[in-house]
MIPALO-137815 format. One record per residue (C-alpha): residue in three letters; x negated, y negated, z. Coordinates in steps of 0.25 Angstrom, whole numbers, plus 5000, padded with zeros to 4 digits. Layout:
<nodes>
ALAXYZ
...
</nodes>
This chain:
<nodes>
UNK470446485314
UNK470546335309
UNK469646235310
UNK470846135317
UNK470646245328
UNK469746285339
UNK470646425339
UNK471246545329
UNK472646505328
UNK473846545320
UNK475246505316
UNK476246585325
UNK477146675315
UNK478346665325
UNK478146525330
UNK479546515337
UNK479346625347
UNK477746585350
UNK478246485361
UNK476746495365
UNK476246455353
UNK475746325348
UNK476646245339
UNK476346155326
UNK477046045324
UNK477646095312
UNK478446195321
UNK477346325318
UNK476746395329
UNK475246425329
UNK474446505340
UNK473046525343
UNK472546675342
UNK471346745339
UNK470746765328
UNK470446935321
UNK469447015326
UNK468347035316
UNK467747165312
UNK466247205311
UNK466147155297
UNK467047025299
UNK468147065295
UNK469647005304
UNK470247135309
UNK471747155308
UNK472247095322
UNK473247215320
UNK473147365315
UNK473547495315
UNK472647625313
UNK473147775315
UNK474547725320
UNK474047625332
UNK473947475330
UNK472547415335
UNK472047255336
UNK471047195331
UNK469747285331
UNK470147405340
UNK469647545343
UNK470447625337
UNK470747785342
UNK469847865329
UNK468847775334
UNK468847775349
UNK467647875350
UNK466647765343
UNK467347645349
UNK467147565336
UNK468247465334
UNK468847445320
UNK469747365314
UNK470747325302
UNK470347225295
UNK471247105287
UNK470547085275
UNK470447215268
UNK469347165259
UNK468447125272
UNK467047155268
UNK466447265278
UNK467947325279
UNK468347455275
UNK469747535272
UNK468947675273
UNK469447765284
UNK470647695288
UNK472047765289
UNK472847655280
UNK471547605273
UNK471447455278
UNK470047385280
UNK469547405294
UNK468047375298
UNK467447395310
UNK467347305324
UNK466047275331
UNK465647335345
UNK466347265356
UNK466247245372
UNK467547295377
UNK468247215388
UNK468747255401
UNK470247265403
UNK470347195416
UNK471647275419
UNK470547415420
UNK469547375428
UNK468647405433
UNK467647365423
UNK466347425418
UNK465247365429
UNK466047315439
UNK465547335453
UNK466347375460
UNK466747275473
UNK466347285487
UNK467247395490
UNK466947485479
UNK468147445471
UNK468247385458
UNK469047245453
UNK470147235444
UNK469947155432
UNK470947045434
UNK471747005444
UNK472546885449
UNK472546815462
UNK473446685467
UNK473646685451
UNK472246675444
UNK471746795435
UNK470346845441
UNK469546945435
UNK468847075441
UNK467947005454
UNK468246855457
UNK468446745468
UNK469946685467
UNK470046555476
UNK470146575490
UNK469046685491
UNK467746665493
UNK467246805488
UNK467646885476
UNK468646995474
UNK469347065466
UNK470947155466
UNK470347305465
UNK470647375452
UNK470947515459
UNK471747445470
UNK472147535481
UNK471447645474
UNK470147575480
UNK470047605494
UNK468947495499
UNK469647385492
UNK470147275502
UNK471647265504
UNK471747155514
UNK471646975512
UNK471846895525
UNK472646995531
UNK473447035519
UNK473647145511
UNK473347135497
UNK472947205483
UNK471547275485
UNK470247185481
UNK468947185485
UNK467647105486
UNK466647105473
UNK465647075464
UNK466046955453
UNK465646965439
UNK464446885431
UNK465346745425
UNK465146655413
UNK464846525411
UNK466246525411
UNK466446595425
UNK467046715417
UNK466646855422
UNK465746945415
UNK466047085414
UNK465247175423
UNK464847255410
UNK464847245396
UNK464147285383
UNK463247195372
UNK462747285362
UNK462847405368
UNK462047365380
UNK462747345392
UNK462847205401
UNK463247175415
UNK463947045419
UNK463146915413
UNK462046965405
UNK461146935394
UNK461147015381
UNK460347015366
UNK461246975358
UNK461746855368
UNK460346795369
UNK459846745382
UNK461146695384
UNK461946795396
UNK463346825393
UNK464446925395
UNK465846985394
UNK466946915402
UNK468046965410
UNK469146885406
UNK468946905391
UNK469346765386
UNK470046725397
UNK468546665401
UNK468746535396
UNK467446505387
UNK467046645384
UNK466946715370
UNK467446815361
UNK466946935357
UNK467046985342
UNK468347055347
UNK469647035350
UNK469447155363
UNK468147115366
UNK467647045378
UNK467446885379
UNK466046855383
UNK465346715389
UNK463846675393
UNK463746695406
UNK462546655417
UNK461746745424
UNK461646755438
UNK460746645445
UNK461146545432
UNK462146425435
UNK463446425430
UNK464146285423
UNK465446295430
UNK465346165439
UNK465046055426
UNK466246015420
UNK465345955407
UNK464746085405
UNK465346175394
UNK465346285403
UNK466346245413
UNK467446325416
UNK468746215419
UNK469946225425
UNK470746355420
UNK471946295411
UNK473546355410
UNK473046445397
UNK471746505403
UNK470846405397
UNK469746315404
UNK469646165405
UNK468546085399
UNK467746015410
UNK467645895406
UNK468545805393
UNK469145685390
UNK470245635388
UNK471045505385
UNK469545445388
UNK469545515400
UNK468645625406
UNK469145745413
UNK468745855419
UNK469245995419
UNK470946005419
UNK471445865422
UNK472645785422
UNK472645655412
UNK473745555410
UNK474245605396
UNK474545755400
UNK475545805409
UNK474845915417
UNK473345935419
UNK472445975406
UNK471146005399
UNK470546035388
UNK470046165388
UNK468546235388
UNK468246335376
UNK469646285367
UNK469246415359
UNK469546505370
UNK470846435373
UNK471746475363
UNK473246435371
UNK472546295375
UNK473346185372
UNK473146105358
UNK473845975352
UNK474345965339
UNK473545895332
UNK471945865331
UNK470845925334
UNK471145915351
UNK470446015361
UNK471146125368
UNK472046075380
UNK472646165391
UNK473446135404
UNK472646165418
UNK472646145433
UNK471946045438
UNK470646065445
UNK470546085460
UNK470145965468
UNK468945965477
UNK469145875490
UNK468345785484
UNK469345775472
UNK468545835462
UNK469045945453
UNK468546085455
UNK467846165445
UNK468646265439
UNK467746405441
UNK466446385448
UNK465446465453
UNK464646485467
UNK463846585473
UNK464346695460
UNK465846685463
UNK466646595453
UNK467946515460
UNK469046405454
UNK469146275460
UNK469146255474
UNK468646385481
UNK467946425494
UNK466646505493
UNK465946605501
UNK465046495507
UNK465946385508
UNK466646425522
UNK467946445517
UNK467946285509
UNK468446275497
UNK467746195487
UNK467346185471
UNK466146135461
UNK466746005455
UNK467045975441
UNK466445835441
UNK465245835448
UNK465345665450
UNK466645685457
UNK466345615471
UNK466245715484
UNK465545815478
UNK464545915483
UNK463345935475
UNK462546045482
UNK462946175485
UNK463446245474
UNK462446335469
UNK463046325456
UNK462646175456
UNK463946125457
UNK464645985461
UNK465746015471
UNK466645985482
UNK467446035494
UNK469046065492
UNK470045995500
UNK471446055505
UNK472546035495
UNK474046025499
UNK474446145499
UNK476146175494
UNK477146275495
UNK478446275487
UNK479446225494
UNK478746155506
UNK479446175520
UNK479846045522
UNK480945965514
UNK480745885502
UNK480645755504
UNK481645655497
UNK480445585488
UNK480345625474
UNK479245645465
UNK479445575452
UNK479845685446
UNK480945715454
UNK480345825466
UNK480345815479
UNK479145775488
UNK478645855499
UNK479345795512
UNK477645815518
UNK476445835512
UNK475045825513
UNK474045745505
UNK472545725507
UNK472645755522
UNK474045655525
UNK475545695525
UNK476345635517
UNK477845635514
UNK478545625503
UNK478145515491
UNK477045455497
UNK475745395494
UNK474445455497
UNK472945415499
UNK472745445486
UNK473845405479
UNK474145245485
UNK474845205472
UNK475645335469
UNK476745405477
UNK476745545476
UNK477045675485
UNK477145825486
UNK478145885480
UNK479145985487
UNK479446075474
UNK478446115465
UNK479246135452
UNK479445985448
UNK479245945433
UNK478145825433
UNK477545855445
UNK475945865448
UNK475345995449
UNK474446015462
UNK472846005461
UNK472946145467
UNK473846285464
UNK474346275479
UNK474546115479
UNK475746035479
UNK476345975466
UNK476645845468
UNK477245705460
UNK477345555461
UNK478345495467
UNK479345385472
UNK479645345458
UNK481245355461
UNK482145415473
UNK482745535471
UNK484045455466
UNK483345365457
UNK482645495450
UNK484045565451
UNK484645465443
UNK483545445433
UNK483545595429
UNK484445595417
UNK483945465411
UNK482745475401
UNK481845365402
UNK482145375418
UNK482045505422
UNK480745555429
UNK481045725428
UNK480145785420
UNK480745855406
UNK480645995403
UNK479246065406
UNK478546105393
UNK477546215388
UNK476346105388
UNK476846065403
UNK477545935396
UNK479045875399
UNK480045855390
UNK480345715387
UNK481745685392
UNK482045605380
UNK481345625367
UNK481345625351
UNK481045695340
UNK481245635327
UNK482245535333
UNK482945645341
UNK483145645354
UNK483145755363
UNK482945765378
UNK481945865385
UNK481845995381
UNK482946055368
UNK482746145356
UNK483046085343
UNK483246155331
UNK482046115324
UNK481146145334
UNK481146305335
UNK480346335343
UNK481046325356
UNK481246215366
UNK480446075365
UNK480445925367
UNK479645795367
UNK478745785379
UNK478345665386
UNK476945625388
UNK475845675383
UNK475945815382
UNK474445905381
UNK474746005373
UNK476245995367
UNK476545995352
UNK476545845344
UNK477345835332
UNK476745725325
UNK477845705315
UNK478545615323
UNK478145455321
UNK477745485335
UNK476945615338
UNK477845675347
UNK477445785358
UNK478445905362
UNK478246035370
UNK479146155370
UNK480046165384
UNK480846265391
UNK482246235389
UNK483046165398
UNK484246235405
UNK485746215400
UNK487046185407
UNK488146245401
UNK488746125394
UNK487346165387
UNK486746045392
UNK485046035394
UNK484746015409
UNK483645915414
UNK482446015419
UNK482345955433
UNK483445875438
UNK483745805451
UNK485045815460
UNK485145785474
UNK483645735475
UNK483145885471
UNK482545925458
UNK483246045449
UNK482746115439
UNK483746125426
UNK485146185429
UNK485046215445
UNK486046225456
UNK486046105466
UNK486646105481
UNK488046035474
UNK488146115463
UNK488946235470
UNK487846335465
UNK488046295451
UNK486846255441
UNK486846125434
UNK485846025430
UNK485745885426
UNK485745875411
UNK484545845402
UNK485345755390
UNK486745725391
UNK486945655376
UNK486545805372
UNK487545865384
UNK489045905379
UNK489545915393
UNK488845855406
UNK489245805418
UNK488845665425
UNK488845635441
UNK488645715453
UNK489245875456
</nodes>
């Protein structure tokens, strides 16, 4: 640990091959890791050690020892006071490990004190559903009861098979755990000092504070650490009948918007002088941000490079209620936690959501027996990939196709067109949803779309290879940047994405805009900003092809095969100055 960071970290041995790690801007690698566990006396174990021929992490139980169940483990300094070299088979220091609650392993369930579930079977411990990780007994969206896949499957005779009609994996109705502040789930059963606890509970050496072990170990945003490396994570918790904090976007207890590395926004920060709340978009960054809740917990949030700058991450934006108003998160109502907009038992198959800003106009203030602010959810335009109809011959500015018809705050639209809501700006659905630049949906199941009637399909055609003209995004890069299609470094220019010999770590370039998250190397007169990227494909003349290119009216994505091309790839080329052999003109 350093003071200059909120986390352990270390510099990587092998930087070059740690694409995931962090780079310095003097070319090192560092990531973040955890620090050694720490034995009865204090003293850092060995993170790792051999004893009677098997190697063991941390502290561990070892075979000689199962019987007692006390953990042990070696240490790194030899001289640690407390330590000992007595009795050890190649006489290193060891010392002993504190007692320690022993997590569940969700992948054996079931877990000790779990009821079991209205058909007598029993849940597994995590599970997936329309891509979001749940754990043991839980709500996903579009149900209004919770339920849970059965751990013995078939072997469960009671369990239900069917879902509208359909035959799925067996699962059954059940019983939800006690959550945190956090909405994390307690386990059903655990130990404190040798007494046993169920769910949310209040022990001796926690005060008059109740607490407990969590489900998700440290996937609970918020939650703490136990002494050990395979001990549980814990959290306060409230007992039944007391009001969780999930609804207040000020309070240090809100749980925001889940972020791309498993982290949690902040419910409310500024930024630029401006206040936002939860995951947003703001005119500097490219895709939708935040900084993160509980930085310490958050160890593959983003960081920039220098000063003393909070924990960033990338994240999907909130839900919107029909009121505009973005959703909370995880909310609570009648014991069942939900995500965004969500129909309940009692609301007759409507969806709607507590709001994360209780000023926002339309918004109910009675009802929620948590004392929320909400609102109502409207429809949102629905898409499927591609749509039935043709394109339509409108671009977006950035080179896709608009949806020939498309549906907007109850009108149909066609092509590049204005809306209600936007009388100053064109825009339109788009027909593909794989175009560089384009705007992600306010929903997983919405439409991507763009700005639009900027240039024909003729004028952006012709642009496409010229710099300071061209409207095609460059190469995608890890911080959900784009290459620059000109820049320098140290007055050498280079085009998109290229590996250079003193840069070793891989593929890279200059990005344009302000880029949350990517490397600055502050060397330069001018701090300049770069990002790793994927390299682009090569023709055979070994020339670097544009990533999206445009041919005909249709977008392609680096070397491709187009309907006058007699089944042969080609693309257009990214830099002809750095091209030995390319050709100019149609096929």
């Amino acid at each position: 640990e350093t003071e200059d960071m909120e986390h352990a970290w270390c510099v990587v041995e092998d930087g070059g091959h740690c694409f995931d790690g962090i780079p310095f801007v003097d070319g090192r690698v560092f990531d973040f890791c955890e620090l050694p566990e720490k034995s009865s006396n204090g003293c850092h174990c060995l993170h790792e050690w051999e004893h009677m021929g098997k190697t063991y992490h941390g502290c561990a139980l070892t075979t000689d020892h199962a019987d007692s169940h006390k953990r042990w483990c070696m240490v790194e300094d030899q001289s640690c006071p407390g330590a000992t070299t007595e009795g050890h088979d190649n006489g290193c220091a060891w010392d002993w490990c504190d007692d320690y609650q022993e997590c569940p392993d969700l992948n054996a369930y079931p877990a000790k004190g779990e009821p079991k579930t209205q058909r007598g079977c029993h849940c597994q411990g995590a599970w997936e559903y329309e891509g979001r990780t749940y754990f043991v007994c839980d709500t996903p969206a579009g149900f209004t009861e919770p339920w849970c896949p059965i751990a013995e499957g078939d072997a469960c005779p009671n369990a239900l098979t069917k879902r509208n009609g359909e035959t799925v994996p067996a699962y059954d109705f059940c019983t939800p755990p006690d959550l945190t502040e956090q909405g994390c789930k307690c386990l059903y059963e655990w130990q404190d000092e040798g007494m046993t606890y169920s769910g949310c509970a209040v022990t001796p050496s926690h005060g008059a504070t109740p607490w407990c072990y969590v489900l998700e170990g440290m996937q609970c945003a918020g939650a703490h650490t136990s002494s050990f490396h395979d001990g549980c994570a814990w959290a306060n918790c409230t007992l039944p009948g007391d009001m969780p904090r999930f609804c207040n976007a000020r309070d240090p207890l809100y749980r925001g918007s889940e972020t791309e590395h498993r982290c949690h926004c902040l419910g409310k920060w500024e930024h630029g002088g401006i206040e936002y709340s939860d995951c947003a978009f703001t005119s500097d960054a490219p895709a939708a941000w935040c900084p993160v809740a509980h930085p310490e917990m958050c160890s593959s949030g983003l960081f920039l490079e220098k000063g003393s700058s909070p924990v960033w991450d990338y994240c999907e934006p909130a839900e919107q209620s029909e009121n505009g108003c973005a959703c909370t998160f995880t909310w609570v109502h009648q014991g069942a936690v939900y995500h965004g907009c969500h129909a309940t038992p009692d609301s007759e198959g409507r969806k709607w959501c507590p709001v994360i800003d209780p000023e926002c106009e339309g918004v109910q203030v009675t009802g929620h027996d948590q004392g929320c602010h909400w609102d109502t959810c409207g429809e949102y335009s629905e898409c499927t990939y591609p749509p039935a109809e043709p394109p339509s011959a409108d671009i977006g500015n950035h080179g896709c196709q608009c949806r020939s018809s498309w549906e907007h705050g109850g009108r149909t639209y066609s092509g590049c067109s204005y809306t209600d809501d936007s009388p100053e700006d064109k825009w339109c659905f788009l027909y593909s949803n794989e175009c560089l630049g384009a705007m992600r949906p306010n929903h997983p199941d919405g439409c991507w779309w763009d700005y639009c009637g900027k240039r024909t399909v003729a004028e952006f055609e012709a642009d496409q290879c010229v710099p300071d003209r061209t409207l095609l995004m460059g190469e995608p890069t890890k911080h959900k940047c784009h290459c620059c299609h000109e820049w320098q470094h140290f007055g050498e220019v280079h085009r998109g994405c290229v590996s250079t010999p003193e840069h070793h770590h891989g593929y890279w370039c200059g990005v344009c805009g302000d880029c949350v998250g990517a490397p600055v190397d502050f060397d330069e007169p001018i701090p300049f900003t770069w990002d790793f990227c994927s390299p682009p494909d090569i023709t055979e003349a070994s020339c670097a092809c544009l990533p999206q290119w445009m041919h005909g009216g249709v977008l392609y994505d680096g070397c491709s095969v187009t309907p006058d091309s007699g089944g042969r790839k080609w693309c257009v080329i990214a830099d002809e100055n750095e091209c030995a052999s390319y050709e100019t003109g149609g096929l």
